[in-house]
C-alpha positions, 0 to 999 in steps of 0.5 A, spaced: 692 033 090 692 035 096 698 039 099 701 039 105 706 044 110 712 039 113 716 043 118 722 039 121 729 042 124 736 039 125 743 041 127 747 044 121 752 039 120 760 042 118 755 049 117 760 055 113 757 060 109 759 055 103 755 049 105 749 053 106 750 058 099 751 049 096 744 047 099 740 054 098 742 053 090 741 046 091 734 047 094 732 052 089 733 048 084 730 042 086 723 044 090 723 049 082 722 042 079 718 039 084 713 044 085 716 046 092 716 052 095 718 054 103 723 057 107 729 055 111 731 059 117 738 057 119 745 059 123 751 055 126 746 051 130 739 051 128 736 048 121 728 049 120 725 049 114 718 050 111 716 045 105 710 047 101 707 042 096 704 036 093 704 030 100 708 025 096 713 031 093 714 034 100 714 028 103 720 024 098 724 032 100 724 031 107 726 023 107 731 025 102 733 032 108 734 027 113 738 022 109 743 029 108 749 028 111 749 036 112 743 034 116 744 032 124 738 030 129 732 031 123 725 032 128 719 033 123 715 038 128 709 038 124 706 037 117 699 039 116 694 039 110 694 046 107 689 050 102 694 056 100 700 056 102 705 061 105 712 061 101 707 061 094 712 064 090 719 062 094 723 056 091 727 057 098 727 063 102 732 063 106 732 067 113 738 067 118 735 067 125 735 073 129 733 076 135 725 074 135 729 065 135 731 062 141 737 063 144 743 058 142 742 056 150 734 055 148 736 051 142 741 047 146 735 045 152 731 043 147 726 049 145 725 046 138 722 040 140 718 044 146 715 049 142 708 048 140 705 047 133 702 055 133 708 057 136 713 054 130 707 056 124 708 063 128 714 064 126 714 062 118 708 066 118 712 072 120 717 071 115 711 071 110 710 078 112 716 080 112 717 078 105 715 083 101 721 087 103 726 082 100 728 081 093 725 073 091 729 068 089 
């Protein structure tokens, strides 16, 4: 079966520490199940979130993502056919944006949707670098 990278993004919807504490537990254990791996980069307003695995698992996450009512203005940015995947032994890695993410005025302009395929991929594969300096989970 051929596996896929999705990435989409979308504004946090009632975001506080607890909401996003209560969909990293539920991702983990959901993508576990499914054989899921990926990471989410989050803050007050900006979601983006990586999602490795089977095509039709991976694609039922992300119908079930855009349904979530923690979830607004859900884009699909890109999803493509893989052989190896980036997060292979991240259920849910999870990044608060930082300084190298656009500015919350960017986000507002639409820097999300403007950016580039490579330009989005680039990020994640940063965040797969820098995964060896971080406990897993």
């Amino acid at each position: 079966m051929r596996e896929v990278q999705l990435v989409y993004s979308s504004r946090p919807f009632g975001y506080d520490d607890l909401t996003l504490t209560g969909i990293l537990l539920q991702a983990r254990e959901n993508n576990a199940r499914n054989g899921i791996t990926g990471a989410l980069i989050c803050r007050g307003d900006l979601f983006v979130q990586m999602l490795e695995g089977p095509r039709d698992v991976v694609t039922s996450t992300f119908e079930r993502i855009a349904r979530d009512e923690r979830h607004a203005d859900v884009v699909k940015l890109l999803c493509r056919d893989i052989d190896k995947r980036l997060f292979p032994e991240w259920s849910m890695r999870h990044d608060p944006a930082q300084s190298w993410m656009w500015t919350r005025e960017e986000v507002a302009k639409g820097a999300i949707c403007k950016a580039s395929g490579r330009e989005i991929l680039g990020i994640f594969e940063r965040l797969a670098r820098e995964h060896l300096c971080v406990p897993k989970t």
